[in-house]
N, C-alpha and C positions, 0 to 999 in steps of 0.2 A: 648306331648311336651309342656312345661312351654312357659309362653306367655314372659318371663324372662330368655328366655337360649338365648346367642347368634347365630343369625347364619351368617352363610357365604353367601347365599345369599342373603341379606342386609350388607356385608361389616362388619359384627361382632356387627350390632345394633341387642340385640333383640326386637323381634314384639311390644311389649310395647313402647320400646323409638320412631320406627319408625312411628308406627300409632299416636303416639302423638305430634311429630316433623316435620313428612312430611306426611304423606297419607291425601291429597286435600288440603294441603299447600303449600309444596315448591318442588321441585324435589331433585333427589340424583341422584347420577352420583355414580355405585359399580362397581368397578375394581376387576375382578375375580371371580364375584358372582357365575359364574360355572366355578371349575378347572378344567382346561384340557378339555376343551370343544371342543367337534367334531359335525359338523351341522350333525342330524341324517338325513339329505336330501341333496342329492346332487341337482344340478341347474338343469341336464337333468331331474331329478326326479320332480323335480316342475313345469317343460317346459310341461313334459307328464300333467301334473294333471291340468294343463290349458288349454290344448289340449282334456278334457273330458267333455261331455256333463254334465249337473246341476251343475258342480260346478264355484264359483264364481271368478272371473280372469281378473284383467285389466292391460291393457297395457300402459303407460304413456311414448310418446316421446317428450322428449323438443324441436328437432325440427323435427315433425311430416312428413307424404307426400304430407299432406292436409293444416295443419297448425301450426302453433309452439304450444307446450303444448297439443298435439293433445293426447286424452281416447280412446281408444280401448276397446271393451267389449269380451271374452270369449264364447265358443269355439274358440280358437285358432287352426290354422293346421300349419307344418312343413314351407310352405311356408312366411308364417307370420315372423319365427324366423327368415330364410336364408336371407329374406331384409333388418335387423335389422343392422345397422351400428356399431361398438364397441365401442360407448361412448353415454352417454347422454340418456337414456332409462331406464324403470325401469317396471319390469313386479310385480305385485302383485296377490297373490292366496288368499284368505279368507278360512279361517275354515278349515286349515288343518289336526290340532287336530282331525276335524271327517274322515281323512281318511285314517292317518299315524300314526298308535299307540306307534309308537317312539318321535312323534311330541308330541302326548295324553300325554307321559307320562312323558314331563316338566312341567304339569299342576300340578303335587303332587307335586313339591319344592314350590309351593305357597298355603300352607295350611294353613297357618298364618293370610288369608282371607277367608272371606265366600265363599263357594265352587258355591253359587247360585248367588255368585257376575261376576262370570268367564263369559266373552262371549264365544269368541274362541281365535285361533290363526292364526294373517296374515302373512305370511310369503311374502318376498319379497326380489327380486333377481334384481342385476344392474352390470352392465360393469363400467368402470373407468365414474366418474362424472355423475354416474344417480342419480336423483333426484324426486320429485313430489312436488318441491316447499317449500318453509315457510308455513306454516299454522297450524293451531290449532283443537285439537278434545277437544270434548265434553265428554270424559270420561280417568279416571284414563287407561295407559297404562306402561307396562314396556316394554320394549325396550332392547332387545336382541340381541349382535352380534354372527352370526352365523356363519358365517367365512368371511376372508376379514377385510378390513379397513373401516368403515366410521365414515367421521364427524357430530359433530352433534352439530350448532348453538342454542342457546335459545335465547328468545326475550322477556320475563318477558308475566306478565298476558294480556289477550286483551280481552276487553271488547265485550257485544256479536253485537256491531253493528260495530265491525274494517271492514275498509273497504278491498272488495277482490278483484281479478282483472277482469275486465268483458270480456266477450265471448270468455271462454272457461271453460272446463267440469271440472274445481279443483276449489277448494276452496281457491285460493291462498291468501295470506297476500298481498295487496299493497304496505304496509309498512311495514318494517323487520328489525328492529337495534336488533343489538348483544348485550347481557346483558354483560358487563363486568367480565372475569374468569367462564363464562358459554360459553364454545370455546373447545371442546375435541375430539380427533378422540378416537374411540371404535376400541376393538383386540377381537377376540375371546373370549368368555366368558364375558366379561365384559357388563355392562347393565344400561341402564337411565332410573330413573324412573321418569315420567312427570305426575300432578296432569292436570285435567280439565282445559282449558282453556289459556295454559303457550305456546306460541309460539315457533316450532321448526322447522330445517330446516337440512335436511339431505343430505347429499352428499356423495357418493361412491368416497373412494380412493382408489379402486384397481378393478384390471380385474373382479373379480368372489365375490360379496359383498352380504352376505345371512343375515337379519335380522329379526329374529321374535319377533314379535310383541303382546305381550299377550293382550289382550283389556278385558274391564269390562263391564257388562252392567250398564246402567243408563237410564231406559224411562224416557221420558221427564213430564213433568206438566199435558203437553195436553193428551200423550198419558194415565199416570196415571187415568185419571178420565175420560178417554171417556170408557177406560175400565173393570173400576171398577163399571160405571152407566151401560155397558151392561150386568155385570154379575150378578148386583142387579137388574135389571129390567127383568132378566130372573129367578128371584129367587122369582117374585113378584106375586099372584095370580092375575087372572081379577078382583077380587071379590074387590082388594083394590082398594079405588079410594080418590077421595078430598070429603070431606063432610063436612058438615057445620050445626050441628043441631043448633047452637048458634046465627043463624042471625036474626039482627036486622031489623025494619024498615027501608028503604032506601029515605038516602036524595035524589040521580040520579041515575034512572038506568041504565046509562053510568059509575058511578063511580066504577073506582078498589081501594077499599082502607082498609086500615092498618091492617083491621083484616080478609079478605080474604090473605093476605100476609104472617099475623104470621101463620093464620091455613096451608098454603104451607110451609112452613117454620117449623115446630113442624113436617108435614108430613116426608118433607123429611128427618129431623135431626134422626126420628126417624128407619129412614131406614138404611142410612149411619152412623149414632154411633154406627154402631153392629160391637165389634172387631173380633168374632167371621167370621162372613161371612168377614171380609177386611182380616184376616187370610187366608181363604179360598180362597181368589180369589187372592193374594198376592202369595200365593206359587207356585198356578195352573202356572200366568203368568211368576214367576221369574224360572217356569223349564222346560217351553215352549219350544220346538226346534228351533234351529236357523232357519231353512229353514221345512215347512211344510211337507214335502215328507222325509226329513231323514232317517225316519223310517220303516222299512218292517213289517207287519204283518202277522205273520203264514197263509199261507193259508190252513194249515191242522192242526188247534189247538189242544194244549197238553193238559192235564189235569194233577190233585195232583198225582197219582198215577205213570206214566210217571214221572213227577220231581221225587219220589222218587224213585223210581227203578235207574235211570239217575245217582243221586246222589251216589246210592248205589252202582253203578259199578265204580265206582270212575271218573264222569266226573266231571268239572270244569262248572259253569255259570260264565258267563263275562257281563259285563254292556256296552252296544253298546255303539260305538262312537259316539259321538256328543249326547246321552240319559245323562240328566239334574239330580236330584234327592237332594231331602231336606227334612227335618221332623220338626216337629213342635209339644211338647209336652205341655199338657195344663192341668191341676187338674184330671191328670191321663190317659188322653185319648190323642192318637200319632196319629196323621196325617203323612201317609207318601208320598211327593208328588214328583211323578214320569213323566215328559214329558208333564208336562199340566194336569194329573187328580190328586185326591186325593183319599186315600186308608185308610182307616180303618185298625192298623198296631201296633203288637204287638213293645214298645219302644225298644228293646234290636235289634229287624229283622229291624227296623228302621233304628237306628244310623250304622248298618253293613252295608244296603243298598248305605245309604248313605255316606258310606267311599268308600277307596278303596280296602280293605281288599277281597282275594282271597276267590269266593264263589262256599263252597265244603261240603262235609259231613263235614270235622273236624270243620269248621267255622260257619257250619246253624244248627249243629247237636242239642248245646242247642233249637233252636227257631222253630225247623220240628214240632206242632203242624198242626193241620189242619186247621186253619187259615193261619197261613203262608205260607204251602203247596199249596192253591186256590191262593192268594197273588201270589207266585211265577209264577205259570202257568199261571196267567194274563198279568203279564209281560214279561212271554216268547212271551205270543201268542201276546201283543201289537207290540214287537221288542224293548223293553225296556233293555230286557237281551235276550242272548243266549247263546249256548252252545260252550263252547273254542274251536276255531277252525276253527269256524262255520263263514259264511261270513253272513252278513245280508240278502243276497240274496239269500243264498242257506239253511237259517236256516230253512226250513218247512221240509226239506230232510231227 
């Protein structure tokens, strides 16, 4: 797809005009971005998936039984819902994407972005006038209505020290003026896209109000370099250290100075200028799992010969929910990086990987060398991929 063909889900801009207009400038408000849109979950459906143990679930009542604005954390049980009053609450699920493959698969209408830029998807469910407050996130999100009405206030940029309201579990806005002609209720299908940092304020206008919420990742500063220096410092022999064959006479030997400094300073530049390893530890973390346990591990690992045979009776490999994947092509040599590691990866088994392209004989049939074939059964046996069908849980079966 041309970065120059219009689509519909941007409202008829294509990728080009919107990434230069709006993506982490201004927001856009697209009417119809999906036609005829039907939420592939119903609300019972999202009630159960908050009701399950490891996955992530809060409850937000405005006015609480403890206190107004009162968080509630996941597992949920049946009695939780029955005392819920029919206005004013608003239940959130994280990461449904990895567990509803209907959900999974409105992540391919945004391919127009980096597919290692995707977090997941929140979905969230409210009765007439729930809410979670004005406030602001820290990362690029589109905003999907999933069924129902709600409104959706903006409140222009806010600076990162606006103040928010104290003692209680939100991040709420203290202060919340409405941008002028930024004032919309959302139908079905229709969608806001909001850049970093632009204040919003949602409110359910009808009984049954579903909106998903695509989020982006974005580590922060802190988090970029605390873990870029433990991936370099685990790349680092004992053997290197600070040395100094160049020293001089010393005026104090209390003194630290300028040229103990530059030689730390050469040391470390020397370590951290390598694009090479910030490639390396860049892909590892941007394909990381959201949640550390996602993933199931064969407890009775396959091998190349299995994949092929497997293949050859015509089964289907699928790439698990919530499993990341990007590649990285460099003067001839593809890194392919799958859930946090990196793989040594012929480019053609790479880029298929990392599409979404159905993986079968007729699609791996070019790239079934026996690199690929080890490749493969690594990622069956990590829980990277498995077999169609197959639940993550019962994939060793």
């Amino acid at each position: 797809m041309s970065s120059h063909t219009p689509l519909s889900i941007l409202g008829g801009l294509t990728a080009a005009e919107f990434l230069h207009d709006y993506w982490q400038k201004k927001p856009l408000l697209i009417r119809g971005a999906f036609t005829d849109f039907e939420s592939p979950l119903a609300p019972e459906e999202l009630a159960g998936l908050a009701c399950e143990d490891g996955i992530e679930a809060r409850l937000v009542e405005a006015n609480g039984p403890d206190k107004p604005w009162q968080v509630s954390h996941g597992p949920f049980d049946d009695a939780t819902f029955a005392r819920l009053p029919d206005r004013e609450w608003t239940l959130l699920v994280q990461a449904v994407d990895h567990y509803v493959p209907e959900v999974a698969s409105l992540l391919e209408a945004f391919d127009f972005l980096p597919r290692w830029r995707l977090d997941d998807v929140m979905v969230s469910y409210a009765p007439l006038q729930g809410s979670v407050g004005p406030h602001v996130d820290s990362y690029d999100v589109f905003l999907l209505q999933g069924s129902g009405q709600r409104r959706w206030q903006l409140g222009g940029e806010q600076p990162d020290d606006a103040p928010i309201v104290s003692g209680i579990d939100l991040r709420m806005l203290e202060r919340f003026e409405v941008t002028p002609d930024e004032d919309w209720v959302l139908e079905p299908g229709d969608m806001l896209y909001l850049p970093p940092r632009i204040a919003h304020h949602g409110v359910s206008q009808s009984a049954d109000c579903m909106t998903y919420s695509i989020g982006f990742r974005a580590p922060s500063t802190d988090e970029i370099i605390t873990s870029f220096a433990d991936y370099l410092g685990e790349m680092q022999p004992d053997t290197s250290r600070y040395t100094d064959p160049d020293l001089r006479p010393i005026e104090h030997a209390g003194r630290l100075d300028d040229d103990a400094i530059a030689r730390l300073r050469t040391l470390m530049l020397s370590v951290i200028d390598d694009p090479a390893q910030m490639t390396q530890w860049f892909g590892r973390v941007m394909t990381q799992p959201k949640y550390a346990d996602q993933l199931a591990p064969l407890e009775a690992p396959t091998d190349s010969e299995a994949i092929t045979e497997a293949l050859a009776k015509g089964h289907y490999l699928e790439r698990a929910l919530g499993s990341r994947f990007a590649f990285h092509e460099d003067n001839g040599h593809t890194t392919l990086f799958a859930d946090g590691d990196g793989h040594a990866c012929p480019p053609g088994l790479a880029r298929l990987l990392a599409d979404t392209t159905p993986l079968h004989a007729a699609t791996l049939a070019s790239h079934l060398d026996d690199q690929a074939l080890t490749l493969l059964a690594e990622l069956v046996n990590h829980g990277s991929l498995h077999w169609q069908d197959e639940t993550q849980e019962d994939g060793d079966e």
